[in-house]
KOLTORGU-762225 format. One record per residue (C-alpha): residue number from 1; x, y, z. Coordinates in nm, 2 decimals, padded with zeros to 4 digits, always signed. Example, Ala and Ser with C-alpha at 12.3 -4.5 7.8 and 13.67 -1.06 7.14 Angstrom:
<recs>
+-----+--------+--------+--------+
: seq :     xx :     yy :     zz :
+-----+--------+--------+--------+
:   1 : +01.23 : -00.45 : +00.78 :
:   2 : +01.37 : -00.11 : +00.71 :
+-----+--------+--------+--------+
</recs>
This chain:
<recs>
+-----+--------+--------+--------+
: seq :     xx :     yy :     zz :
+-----+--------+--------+--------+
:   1 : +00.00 : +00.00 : +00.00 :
:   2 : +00.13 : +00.35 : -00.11 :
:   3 : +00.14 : +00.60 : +00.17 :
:   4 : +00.20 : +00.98 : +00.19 :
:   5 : +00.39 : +01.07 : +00.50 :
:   6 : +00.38 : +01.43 : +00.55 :
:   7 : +00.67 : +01.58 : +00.67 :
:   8 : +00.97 : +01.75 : +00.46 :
:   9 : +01.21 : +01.71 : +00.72 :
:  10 : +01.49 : +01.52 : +00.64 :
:  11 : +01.56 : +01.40 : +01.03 :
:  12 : +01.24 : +01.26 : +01.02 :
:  13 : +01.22 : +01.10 : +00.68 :
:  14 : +01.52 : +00.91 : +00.79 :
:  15 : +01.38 : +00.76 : +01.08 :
:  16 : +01.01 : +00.68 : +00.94 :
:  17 : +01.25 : +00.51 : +00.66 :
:  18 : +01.34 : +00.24 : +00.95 :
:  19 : +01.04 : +00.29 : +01.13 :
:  20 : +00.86 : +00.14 : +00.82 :
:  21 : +01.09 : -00.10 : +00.68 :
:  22 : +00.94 : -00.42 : +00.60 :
:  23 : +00.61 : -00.34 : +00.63 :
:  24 : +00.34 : -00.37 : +00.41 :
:  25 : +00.34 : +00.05 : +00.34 :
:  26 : +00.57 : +00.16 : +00.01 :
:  27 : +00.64 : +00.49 : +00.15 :
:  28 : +00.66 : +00.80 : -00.06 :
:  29 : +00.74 : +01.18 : +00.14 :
:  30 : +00.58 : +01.50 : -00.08 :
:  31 : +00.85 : +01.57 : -00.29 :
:  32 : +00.85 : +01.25 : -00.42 :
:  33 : +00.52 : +01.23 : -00.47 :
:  34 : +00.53 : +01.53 : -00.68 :
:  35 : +00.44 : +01.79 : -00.43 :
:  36 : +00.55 : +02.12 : -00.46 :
:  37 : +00.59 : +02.35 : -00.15 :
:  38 : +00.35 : +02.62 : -00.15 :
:  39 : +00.31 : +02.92 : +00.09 :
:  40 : +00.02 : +02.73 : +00.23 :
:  41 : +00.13 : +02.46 : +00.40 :
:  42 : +00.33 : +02.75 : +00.67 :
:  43 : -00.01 : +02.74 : +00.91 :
:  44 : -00.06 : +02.40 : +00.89 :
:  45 : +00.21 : +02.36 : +01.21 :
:  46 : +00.06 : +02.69 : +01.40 :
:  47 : -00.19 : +02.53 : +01.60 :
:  48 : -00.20 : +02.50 : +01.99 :
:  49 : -00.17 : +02.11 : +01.99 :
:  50 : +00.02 : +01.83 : +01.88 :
:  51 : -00.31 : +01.64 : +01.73 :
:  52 : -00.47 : +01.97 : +01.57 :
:  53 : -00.11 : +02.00 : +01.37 :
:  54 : -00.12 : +01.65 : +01.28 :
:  55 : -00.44 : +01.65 : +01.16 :
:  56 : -00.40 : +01.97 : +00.96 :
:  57 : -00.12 : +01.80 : +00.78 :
:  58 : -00.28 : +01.48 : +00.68 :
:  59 : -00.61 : +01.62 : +00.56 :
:  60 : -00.39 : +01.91 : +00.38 :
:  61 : -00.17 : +01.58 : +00.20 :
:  62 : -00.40 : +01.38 : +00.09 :
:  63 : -00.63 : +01.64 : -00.06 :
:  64 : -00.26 : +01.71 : -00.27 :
:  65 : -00.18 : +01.36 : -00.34 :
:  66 : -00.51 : +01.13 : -00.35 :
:  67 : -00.28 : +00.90 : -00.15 :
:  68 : -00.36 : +00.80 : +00.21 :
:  69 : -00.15 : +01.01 : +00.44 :
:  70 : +00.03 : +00.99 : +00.74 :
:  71 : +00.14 : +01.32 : +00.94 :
:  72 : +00.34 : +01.33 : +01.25 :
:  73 : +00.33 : +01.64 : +01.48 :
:  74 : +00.58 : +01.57 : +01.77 :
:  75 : +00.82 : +01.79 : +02.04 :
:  76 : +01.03 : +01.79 : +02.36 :
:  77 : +00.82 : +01.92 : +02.68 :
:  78 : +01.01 : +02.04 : +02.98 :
:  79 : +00.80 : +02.02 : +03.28 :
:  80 : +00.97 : +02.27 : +03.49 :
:  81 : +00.96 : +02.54 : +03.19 :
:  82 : +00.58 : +02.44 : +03.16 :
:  83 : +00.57 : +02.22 : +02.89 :
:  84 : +00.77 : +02.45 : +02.69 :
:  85 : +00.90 : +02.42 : +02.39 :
:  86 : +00.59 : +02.18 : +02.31 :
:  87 : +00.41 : +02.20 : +02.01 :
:  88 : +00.66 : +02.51 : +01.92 :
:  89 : +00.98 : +02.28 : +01.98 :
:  90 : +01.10 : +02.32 : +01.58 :
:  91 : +01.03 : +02.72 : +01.58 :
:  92 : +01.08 : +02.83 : +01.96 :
:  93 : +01.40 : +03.06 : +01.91 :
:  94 : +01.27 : +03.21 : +01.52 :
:  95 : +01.59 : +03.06 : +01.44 :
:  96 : +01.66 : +03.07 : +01.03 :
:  97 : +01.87 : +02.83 : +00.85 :
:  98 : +01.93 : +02.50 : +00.77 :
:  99 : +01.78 : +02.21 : +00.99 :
: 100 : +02.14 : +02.22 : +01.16 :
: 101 : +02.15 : +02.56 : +01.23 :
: 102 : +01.79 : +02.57 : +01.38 :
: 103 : +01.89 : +02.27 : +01.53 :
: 104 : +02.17 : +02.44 : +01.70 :
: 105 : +01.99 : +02.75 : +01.80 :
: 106 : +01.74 : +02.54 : +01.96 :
: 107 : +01.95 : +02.36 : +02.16 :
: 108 : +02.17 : +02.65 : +02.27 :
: 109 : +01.85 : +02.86 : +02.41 :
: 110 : +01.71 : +02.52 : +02.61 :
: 111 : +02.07 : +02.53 : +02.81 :
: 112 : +02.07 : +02.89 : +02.84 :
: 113 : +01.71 : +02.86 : +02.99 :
: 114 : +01.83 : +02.55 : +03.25 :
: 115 : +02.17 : +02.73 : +03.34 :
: 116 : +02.27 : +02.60 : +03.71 :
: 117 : +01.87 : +02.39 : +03.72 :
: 118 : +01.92 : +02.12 : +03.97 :
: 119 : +01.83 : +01.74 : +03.79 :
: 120 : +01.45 : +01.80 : +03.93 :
: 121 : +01.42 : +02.07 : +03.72 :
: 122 : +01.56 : +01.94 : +03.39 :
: 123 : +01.26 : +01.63 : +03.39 :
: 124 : +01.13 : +01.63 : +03.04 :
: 125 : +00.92 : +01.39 : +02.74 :
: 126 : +00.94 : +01.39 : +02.38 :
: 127 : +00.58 : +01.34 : +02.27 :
: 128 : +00.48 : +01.22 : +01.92 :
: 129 : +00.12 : +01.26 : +01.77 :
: 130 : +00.06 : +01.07 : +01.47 :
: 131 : -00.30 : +01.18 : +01.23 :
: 132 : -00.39 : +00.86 : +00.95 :
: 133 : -00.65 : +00.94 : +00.69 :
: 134 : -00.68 : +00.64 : +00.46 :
: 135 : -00.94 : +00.85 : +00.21 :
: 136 : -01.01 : +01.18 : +00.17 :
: 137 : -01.31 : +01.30 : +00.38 :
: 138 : -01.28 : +01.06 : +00.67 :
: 139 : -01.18 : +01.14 : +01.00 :
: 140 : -00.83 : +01.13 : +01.10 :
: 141 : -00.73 : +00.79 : +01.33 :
: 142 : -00.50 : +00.93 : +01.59 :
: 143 : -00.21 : +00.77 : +01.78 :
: 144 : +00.05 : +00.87 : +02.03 :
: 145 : +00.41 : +00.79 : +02.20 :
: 146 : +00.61 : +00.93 : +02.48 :
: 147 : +00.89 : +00.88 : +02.57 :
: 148 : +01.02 : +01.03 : +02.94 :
: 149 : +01.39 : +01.15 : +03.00 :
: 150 : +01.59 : +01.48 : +03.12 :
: 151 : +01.80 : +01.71 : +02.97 :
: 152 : +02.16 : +01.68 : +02.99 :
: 153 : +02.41 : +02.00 : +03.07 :
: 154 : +02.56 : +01.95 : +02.78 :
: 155 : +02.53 : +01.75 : +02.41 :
: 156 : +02.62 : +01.44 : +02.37 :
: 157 : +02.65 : +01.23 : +02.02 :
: 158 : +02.63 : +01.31 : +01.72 :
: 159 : +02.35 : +01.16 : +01.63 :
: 160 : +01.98 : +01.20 : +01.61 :
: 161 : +01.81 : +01.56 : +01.50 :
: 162 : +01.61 : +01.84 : +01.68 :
: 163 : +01.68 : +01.76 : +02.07 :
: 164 : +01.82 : +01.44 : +02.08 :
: 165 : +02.18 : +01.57 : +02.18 :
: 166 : +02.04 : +01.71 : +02.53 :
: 167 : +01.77 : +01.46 : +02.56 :
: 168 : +01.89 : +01.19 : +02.83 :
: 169 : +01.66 : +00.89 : +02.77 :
: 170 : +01.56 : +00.68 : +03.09 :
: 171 : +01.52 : +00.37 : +02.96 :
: 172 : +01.87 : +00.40 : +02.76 :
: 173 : +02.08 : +00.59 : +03.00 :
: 174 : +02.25 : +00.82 : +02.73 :
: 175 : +02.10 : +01.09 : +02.52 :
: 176 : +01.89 : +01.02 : +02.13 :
: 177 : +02.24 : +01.16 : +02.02 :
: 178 : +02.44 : +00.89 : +02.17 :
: 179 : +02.17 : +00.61 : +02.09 :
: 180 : +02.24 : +00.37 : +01.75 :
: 181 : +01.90 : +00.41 : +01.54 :
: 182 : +01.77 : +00.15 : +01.64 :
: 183 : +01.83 : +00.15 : +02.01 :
: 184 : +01.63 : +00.50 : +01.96 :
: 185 : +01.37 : +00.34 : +01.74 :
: 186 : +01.30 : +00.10 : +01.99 :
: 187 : +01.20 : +00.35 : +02.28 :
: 188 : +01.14 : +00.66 : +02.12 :
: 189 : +00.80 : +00.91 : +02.10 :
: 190 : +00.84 : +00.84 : +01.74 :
: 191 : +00.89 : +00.47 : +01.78 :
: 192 : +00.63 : +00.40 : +01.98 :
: 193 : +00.36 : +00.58 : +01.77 :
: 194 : +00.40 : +00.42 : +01.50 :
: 195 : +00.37 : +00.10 : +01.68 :
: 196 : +00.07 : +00.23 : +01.78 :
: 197 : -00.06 : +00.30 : +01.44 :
: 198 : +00.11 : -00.03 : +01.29 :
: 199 : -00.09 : -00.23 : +01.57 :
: 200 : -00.40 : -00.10 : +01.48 :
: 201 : -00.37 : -00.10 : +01.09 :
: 202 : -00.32 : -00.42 : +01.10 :
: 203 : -00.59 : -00.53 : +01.34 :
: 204 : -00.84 : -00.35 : +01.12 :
: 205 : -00.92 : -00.01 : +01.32 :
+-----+--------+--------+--------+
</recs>
């Protein structure tokens, strides 16, 4: 089955890539697919939610494409900074650039924000939100994943996109950055929604 997943970011494509593998969906990302960028796909991530972004993005997709689509709307929340950066995590400093650059900027302003915050303070989750619409017209299936941790004084690894650097996982004991793929994969917000979604394609739901 052919399936539209809606994001242009290259972190993510990479990881719903593996997420994916071997399953029964030949996945296909909007440029692929022959979709353009257009000025209106900007508000489709200015919502107040994870779920109301996701859905914005699926419904927007498969309108475009006539493909069933798949849109993930996802971010880190730091309790002790009241959730923040949420459901702004990619566009919290304004930051301009490339996907490294913004990544950096990002990152920078969390530590600046946590300077001298005891371990308490730096509790965190990355939280995924995933919006399915199989045809156009029907109403988005929804799915989620979390996945609990803390942010580190520092980044470590090299791997991973967005967060990952500073985010200290609790199951794995070392940051997304520091985590193989699949060791991520495994226990990720990411990871586990699209278990979620898997699970429930396949059971018929």
């Amino acid at each position: 089955m052919k399936l539209l997943v809606a994001t242009r970011s290259a972190g993510k494509q990479r990881e719903v890539r593996a997420l994916l593998a071997d399953t029964e969906f030949e996945v296909v990302f909007p440029t692929e697919a022959g979709i353009v960028e257009t000025p209106d796909e900007a508000p489709l991530e200015l919502g107040v939610t994870f779920e109301a972004n996701a859905r914005a993005k699926a419904e927007h997709f498969i309108k475009r494409s006539g493909l069933p689509a798949l849109a993930d709307d996802s971010g880190l929340e730091v309790f002790s900074l009241g959730g923040e950066p949420g459901v702004r995590s990619r566009r919290w400093t304004g930051a301009e650039g490339s996907e490294a650059e913004v990544d950096a900027a990002n990152n920078a302003y969390l530590l600046r924000r946590l300077l001298g915050a005891p371990p308490e303070k730096r509790r965190a989750r990355y939280r995924c939100v995933l919006a399915f619409v199989p045809r156009v017209g029907t109403v988005p299936q929804m799915f989620e994943g979390v996945s609990t941790g803390a942010i580190a004084t520092e980044p470590r690894g090299e791997g991973g996109f967005g967060y990952d650097p500073l985010f200290l996982s609790d199951e794995l004991g070392k940051t997304f950055g520091e985590a193989m793929d699949e060791e991520k994969n495994r226990v990720s917000h990411r990871g586990r929604a699209f278990q979620a979604f898997l699970q429930a394609f396949r059971e018929g739901r």
